[in-house]
N, C-alpha and C positions, 0 to 999 in steps of 0.2 A: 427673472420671470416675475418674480413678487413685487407688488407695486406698479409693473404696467398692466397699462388698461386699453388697446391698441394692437389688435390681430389683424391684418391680411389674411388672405390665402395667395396662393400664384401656382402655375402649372409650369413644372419640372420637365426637363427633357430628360429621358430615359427608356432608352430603348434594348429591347429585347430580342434576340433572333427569332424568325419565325417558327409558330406551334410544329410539332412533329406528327407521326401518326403514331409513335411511342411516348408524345408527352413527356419528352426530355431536354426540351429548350433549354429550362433554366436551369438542368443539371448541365449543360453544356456550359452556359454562360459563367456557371459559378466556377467550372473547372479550368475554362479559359483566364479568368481573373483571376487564381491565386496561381495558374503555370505561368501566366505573364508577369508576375511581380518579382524585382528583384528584390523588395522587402517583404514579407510578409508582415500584416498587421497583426497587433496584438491578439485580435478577435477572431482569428482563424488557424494562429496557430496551434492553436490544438488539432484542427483538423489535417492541414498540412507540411508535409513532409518540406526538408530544403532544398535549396535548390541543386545542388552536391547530389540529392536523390534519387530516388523515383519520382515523375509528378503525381499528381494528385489525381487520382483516377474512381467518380463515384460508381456505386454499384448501378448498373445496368436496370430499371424498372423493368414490372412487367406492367404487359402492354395496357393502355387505357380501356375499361370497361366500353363495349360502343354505347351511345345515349336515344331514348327516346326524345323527342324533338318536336315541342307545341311550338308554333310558329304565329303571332299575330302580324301581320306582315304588313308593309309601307307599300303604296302606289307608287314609290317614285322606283323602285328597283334597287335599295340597298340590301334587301333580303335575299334577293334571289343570285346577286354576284358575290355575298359573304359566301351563301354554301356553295355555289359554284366553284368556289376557292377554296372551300373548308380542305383541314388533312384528311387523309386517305383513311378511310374507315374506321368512322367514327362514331358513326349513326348505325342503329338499326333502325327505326321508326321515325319519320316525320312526318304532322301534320299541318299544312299552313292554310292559313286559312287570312282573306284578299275581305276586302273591303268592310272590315272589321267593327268601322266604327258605325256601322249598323247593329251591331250584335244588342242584344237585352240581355240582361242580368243571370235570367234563365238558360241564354243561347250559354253562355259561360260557363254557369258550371255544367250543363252536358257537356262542353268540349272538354270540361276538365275530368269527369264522368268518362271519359270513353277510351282511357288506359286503364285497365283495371290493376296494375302494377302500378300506377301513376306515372306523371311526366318526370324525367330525368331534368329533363331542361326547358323553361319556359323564356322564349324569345321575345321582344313585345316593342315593335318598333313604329309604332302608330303616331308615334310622336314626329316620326321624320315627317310624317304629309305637310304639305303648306295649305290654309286655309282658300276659301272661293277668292276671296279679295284681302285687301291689307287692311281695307276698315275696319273698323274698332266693331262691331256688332259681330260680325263674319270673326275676327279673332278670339272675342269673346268665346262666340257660338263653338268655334272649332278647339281650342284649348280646354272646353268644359268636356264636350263629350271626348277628347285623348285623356282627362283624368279623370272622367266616372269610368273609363273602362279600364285603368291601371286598378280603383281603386276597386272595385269589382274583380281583378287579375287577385288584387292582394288578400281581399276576403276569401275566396277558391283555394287558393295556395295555404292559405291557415287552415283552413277547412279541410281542405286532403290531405292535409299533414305526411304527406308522401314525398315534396315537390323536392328534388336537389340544388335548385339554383334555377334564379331570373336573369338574365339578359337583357339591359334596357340601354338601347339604340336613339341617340340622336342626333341631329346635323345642328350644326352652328349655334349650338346654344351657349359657349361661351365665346363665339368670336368676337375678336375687340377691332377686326380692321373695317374701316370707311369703306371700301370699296365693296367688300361681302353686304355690309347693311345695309348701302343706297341701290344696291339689284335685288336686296331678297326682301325690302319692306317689313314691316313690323312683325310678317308672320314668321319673322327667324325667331319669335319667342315661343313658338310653339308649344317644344316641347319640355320646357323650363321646368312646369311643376313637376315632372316628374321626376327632377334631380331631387327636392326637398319633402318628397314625400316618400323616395325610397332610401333617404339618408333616416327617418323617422322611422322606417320600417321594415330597416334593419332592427330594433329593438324591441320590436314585437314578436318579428319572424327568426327569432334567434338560430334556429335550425336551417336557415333559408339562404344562402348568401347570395348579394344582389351585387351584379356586375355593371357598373355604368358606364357608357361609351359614349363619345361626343368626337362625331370625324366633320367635315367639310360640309359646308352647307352645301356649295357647289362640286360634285362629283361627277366628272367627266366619265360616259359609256364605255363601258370595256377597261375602265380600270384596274387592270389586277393586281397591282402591286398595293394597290390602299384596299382593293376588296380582299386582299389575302389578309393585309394587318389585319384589318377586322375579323374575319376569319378565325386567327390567331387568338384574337382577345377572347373569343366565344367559346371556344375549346381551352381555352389557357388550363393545364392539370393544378400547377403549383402555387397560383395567382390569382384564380379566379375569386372575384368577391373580396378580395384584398386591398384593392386600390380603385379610384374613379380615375378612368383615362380618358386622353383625346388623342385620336388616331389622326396625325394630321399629316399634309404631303411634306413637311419641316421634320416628321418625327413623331415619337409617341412619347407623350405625356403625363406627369400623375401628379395630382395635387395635392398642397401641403400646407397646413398653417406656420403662419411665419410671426417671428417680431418686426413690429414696425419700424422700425430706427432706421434699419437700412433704405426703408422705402420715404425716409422725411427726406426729399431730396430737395428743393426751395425751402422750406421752414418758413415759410409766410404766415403772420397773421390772418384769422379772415375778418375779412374788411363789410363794416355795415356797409350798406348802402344808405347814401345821404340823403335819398327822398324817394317816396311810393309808398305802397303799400305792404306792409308783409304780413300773409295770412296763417293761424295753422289750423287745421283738419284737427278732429277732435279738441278744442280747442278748450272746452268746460272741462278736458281729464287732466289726470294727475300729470302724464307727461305731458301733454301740449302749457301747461301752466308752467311747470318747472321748464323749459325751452325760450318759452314768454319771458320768464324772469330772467334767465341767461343774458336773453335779447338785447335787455334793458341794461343789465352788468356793461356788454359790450358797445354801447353804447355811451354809458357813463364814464366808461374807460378809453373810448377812442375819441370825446368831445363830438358826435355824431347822432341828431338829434331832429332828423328833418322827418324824419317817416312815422308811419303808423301802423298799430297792430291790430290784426281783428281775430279774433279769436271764434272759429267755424265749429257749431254742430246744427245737430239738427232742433235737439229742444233749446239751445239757450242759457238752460238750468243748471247752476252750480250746487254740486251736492253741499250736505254740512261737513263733508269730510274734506272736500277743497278750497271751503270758503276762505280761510285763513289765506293761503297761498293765493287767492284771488285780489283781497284786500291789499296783500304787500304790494302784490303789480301795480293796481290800481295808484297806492301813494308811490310810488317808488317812480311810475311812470307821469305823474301828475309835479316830483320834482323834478321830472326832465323835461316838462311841456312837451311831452310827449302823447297821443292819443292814442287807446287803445281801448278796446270795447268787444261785447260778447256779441257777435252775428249770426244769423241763421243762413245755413247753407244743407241741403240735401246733395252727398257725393252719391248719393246709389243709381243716377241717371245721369246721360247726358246734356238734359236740358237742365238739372240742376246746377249742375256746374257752369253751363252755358249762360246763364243768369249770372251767377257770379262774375265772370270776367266781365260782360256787359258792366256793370252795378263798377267797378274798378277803374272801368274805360280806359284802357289801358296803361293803366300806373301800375301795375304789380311788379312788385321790387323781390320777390322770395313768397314762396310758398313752402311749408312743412308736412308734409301727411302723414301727422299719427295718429290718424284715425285708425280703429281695427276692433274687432269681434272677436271674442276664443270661443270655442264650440269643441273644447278637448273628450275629448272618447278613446278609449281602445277600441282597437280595429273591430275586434270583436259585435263592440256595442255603435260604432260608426254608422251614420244613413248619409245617403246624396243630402237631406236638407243640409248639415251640417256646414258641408263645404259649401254651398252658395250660399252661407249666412256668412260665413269665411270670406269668402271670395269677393261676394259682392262691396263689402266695407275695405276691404284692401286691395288687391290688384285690378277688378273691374271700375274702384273709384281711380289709380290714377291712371288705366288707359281711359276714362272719359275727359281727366284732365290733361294727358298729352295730349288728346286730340284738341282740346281746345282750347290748346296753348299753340298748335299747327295752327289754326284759324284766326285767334284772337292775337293783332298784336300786341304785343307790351316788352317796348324796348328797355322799359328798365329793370328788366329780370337777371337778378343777379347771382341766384339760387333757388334748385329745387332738389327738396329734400325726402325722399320717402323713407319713412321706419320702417325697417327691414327687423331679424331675427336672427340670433343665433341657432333660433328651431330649423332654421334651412339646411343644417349640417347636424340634425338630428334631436327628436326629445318625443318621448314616450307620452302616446296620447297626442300628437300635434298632426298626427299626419295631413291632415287637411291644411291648419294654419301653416307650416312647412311647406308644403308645396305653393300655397298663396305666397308668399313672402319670397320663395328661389324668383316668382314670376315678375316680383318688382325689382330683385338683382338683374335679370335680363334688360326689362324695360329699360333701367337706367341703362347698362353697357349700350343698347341699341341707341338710345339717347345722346350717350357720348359720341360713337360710332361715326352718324349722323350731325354733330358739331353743336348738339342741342346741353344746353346745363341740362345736367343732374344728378344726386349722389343717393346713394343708398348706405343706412345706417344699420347693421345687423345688430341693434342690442341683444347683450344678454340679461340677467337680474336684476331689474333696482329695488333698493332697498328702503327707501325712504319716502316711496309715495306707494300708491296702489294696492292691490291684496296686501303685496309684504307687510306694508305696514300694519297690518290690523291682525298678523298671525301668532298665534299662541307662541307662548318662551320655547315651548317645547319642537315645534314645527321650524320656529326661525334656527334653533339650535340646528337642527338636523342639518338645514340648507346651505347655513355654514358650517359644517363640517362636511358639506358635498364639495366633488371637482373644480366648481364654478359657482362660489357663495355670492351673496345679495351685493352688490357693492354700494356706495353712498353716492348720494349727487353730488357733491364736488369731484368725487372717483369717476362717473362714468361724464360726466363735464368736462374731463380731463383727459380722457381717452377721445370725446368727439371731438378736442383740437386738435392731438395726435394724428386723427386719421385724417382732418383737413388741413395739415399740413402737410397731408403722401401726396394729394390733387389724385389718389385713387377712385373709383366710381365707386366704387363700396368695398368696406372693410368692418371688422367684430371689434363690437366694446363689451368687454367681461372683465372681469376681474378671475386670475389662476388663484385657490389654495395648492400648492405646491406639492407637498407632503401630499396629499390626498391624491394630485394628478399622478402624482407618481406610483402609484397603487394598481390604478385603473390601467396602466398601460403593460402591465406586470406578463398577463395572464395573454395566451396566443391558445388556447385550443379548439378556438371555431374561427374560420373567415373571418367572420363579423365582428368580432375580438380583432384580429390582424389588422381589418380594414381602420378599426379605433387607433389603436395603435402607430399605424402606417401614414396616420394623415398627419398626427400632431408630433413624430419624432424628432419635425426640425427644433420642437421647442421645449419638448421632456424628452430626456434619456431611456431609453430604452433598453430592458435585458438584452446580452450579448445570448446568440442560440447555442442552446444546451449542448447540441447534436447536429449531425447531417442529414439526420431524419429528412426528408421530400417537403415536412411542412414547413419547415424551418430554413427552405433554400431561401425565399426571399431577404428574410432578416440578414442572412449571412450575402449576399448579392447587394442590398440595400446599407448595412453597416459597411462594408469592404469598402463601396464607392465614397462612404464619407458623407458629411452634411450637407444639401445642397445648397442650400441658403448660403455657406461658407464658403463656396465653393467658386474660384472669380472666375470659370470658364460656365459654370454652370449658364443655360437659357433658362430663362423665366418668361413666359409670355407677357404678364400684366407688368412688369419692369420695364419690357422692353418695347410693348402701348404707351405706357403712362410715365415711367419715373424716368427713363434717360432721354426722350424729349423733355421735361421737366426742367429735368439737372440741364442740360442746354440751353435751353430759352433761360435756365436764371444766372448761368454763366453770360450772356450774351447781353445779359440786362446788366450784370453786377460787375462782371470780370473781378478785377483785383482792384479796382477805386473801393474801397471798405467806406468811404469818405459817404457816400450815397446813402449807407443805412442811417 
């Protein structure tokens, strides 16, 4: 773990029998997995007997509390065929409530107002709707108000400090197949921000645990065997808020950070392009400067020196804090007769950007967008401005540049690169940028999808340009000694060839302190805890469970099966999109002539 810089994620196949109306699914599952082994592993033999014995038999729960039941419900009908399918007595109260994303701020917290014992359970599936049109205004328009009314869901939920758990429902938001994207158009990003704004909020709402579900964009009427999984996932006793699934007709799923090694499956250099233009989005910042300079590295290193860079914002203006790194490019690129220069571009419109590719006329060889805004707040202290200052500099700028990269051609594009965030899988105070940032992982997959370049880069820390650099001894110490310290730019320089030689659409550059991760993953006494835990086990160890206690079935269900990443029978979805057509095409290019390389 120490020394790489280079995380995936990928979705696990992992399936559970269906919820009960005793909520003893996964005491069943756990009791089936240790009667059927003729080994038992070391990690449960404490709890079971041999096989020469009695089997293993848990004690019997008593039955699940029934739950209150706030409903914000989808027009397409996945709400109304999960309860239709829900277990048998479940509910005492529910109230749904249809075309939602009309509501105001006020409509809200009355509905949250109107249990005076509070909600048991808040559903919130607004995200499945698809917008009026596929165009970029219309997705815009409809993606904003499904996250002013989550984020309005999450201020209420803090605020009644009652709520037991969220439920958040969506369709195809991480689908990676061509066929699903070229029927459902770009509004299969719908419901994206809401993955990276309730991975953030988990860490506010510590009390709260948030259940994420991602089933089928397309879901045929009268389904009940996919309306029952979901069902299932909704009621889960032992699970719920532990894992982000996707209920899919292959299976259900749960995701997991992984190391990259297994996924280098080409190991390709990336290759400049030998003529056009390549531009980056914030281009006067500290990272779009440090990117520029790489640029030039890999240029000087592949003898590949036809193009040129322009460096995009809006003022022009390099601070005194970047000048230095400005001036290196400058000579560094003036010994490569290379041209590079500061440009004015506005990403916050369409017609800005629609200038630009004009202004290019079709040379554009790579574009980088790291461009972006923080507007960090606790929830508490959170407004709507917030997120559309968010929004608008990062996901709203690169759907006006998808779109018109649809329109504009430029057959020499070779790469397009959005700066993505580790904050998408969670950081206190980001709710907003988190959710911007899950929405440009989408764009990109749909962009794959679709046969269109593009990667997304989920940094985490750097160290050597921007705030970090100017933060007191005292501040930088803390950071490194946190889970995920600052790392240096040759560190995270080195993690971005890592991840460009998976050919995944996006993947995490951070750097692990070790020792420290290992701390974090220690502690299981709320969901939200489990859910931490639960994501990153493929790549820290995890305590083996103390006990049989009901909290602790998953760990003992989840350790029994083993690593899945390790595991050669194991599915992995984004392995099985991306890296073994990969490994194929570079067998079919390389075979065994070694002579070639």
């Amino acid at each position: 773990m120490e020394g790489h810089m280079c995380w995936p994620v990928d979705w696990f196949k992992e399936d559970l029998p269906l919820e009960n109306k005793d909520g003893s699914a996964l005491d069943s599952a756990v009791e089936k997995m240790v009667n059927q082994s003729t080994h038992i592993p070391r990690l449960l033999q404490n709890f079971a007997k041999r096989q020469t014995q009695e089997p293993l038999e848990l004690p019997r729960p008593d039955p699940p509390a029934k739950l209150s039941v706030l409903v914000f419900s989808d027009s397409f009908g996945l709400c109304k065929g999960m309860f239709e399918n829900a277990p048998e007595g479940r509910i005492s109260q529910k109230k749904v409530v249809e075309n939602c994303l009309s509501l105001t701020q006020e409509d809200v917290a009355k509905l949250f107002a109107e249990s005076k014992k509070g909600w048991d359970l808040v559903v919130f599936a607004a995200g499945c709707d698809a917008p009026r049109s596929n165009a970029v205004p219309d997705v815009i328009e409809q993606s904003s108000a499904v996250s002013r009314l989550y984020f309005w869901l999450l201020a209420e939920a803090q605020r009644a400090d009652n709520v037991k758990g969220i439920f958040v429902l969506v369709r195809g938001c991480f689908a990676e197949d061509k066929k699903t994207h070229s029927k459902a158009g770009l509004g299969i990003t719908m419901g994206s921000t809401l993955f990276g704004m309730s991975n953030s909020a988990r860490m506010e709402l510590e009390g709260v645990p948030i259940h994420f579900c991602d089933t089928e964009y397309f879901v045929q009427e009268g389904d009940s065997n996919l309306y029952a999984r979901l069902a299932s996932e909704l009621f889960r006793v032992n699970t719920f808020g532990h894992v982000d699934v996707r209920i899919l007709n292959s299976g259900r799923y749960v995701q997991r950070r992984i190391n990259s090694t297994p996924y280098e499956a080409a190991a390709k250099a990336f290759p400049m392009p030998p003529e056009g233009v390549i531009a980056i989005s914030g281009g006067n910042g500290a990272l779009g400067l440090v990117m520029g300079n790489w640029l030039l590295d890999k240029a000087a290193e592949q003898g590949v020196t036809g193009f040129s860079i322009q460096f995009l914002s809006r003022s022009m203006k390099i601070s005194d804090q970047n000048l230095q790194q400005w001036q290196t490019i400058q000579s560094k690129a003036a010994k490569l007769n290379i041209p590079v220069e500061q440009a004015r571009m506005d990403m916050s419109s369409q017609e800005g950007i629609d200038n630009f590719l004009r202004g290019v006329d079709g040379k554009l060889a790579g574009f980088i967008h790291s461009a972006g805004v923080l507007q960090d707040s606790m929830l508490m202290n959170l407004n709507w401005d917030k997120f559309e200052t968010v929004f608008e500099s990062k996901h709203y700028a690169a759907l006006y540049l998808h779109d018109g990269l649809e329109r504009f051609s430029n057959p020499l594009l070779r790469f397009l690169w959005l700066f993505s965030s580790t904050s998408v899988y969670g950081n206190m105070g980001q709710i907003n940028y988190s959710g911007s940032n899950a929405f440009l992982d989408a764009l990109t997959r749909h962009r794959n999808a679709k046969g269109r370049i593009c990667m997304a880069v989920q940094w985490g820390a750097w160290g050597d340009v921007g705030m970090a650099s100017t933060m007191s001894d005292a501040m930088r110490l803390r950071t490194m000694n946190s889970p995920m310290p600052y790392f240096t730019n040759p560190e995270g320089l080195a993690g971005l060839e890592k991840g460009l030689s998976t050919g995944l659409p996006y993947f995490s550059v951070f750097k692990f302190n070790p020792h420290v991760m290992l701390q974090t993953v220690q502690g299981a006494d709320h969901p939200n805890m489990c859910h931490y835990r639960n994501f990153y086990c493929e790549v820290v160890p995890t305590p083996m469970a103390p006990t049989l206690d009901r909290h602790h079935l998953y760990t003992v269900f989840r350790m029994g099966r083993g690593p899945q990443s390790k595991n050669p029978n194991a599915v992995a979805t984004c392995k099985q999109a991306y890296i073994n057509p990969a490994a194929a095409q570079n067998d079919r290019e390389w075979g065994e002539d070694f002579r070639q390389w």
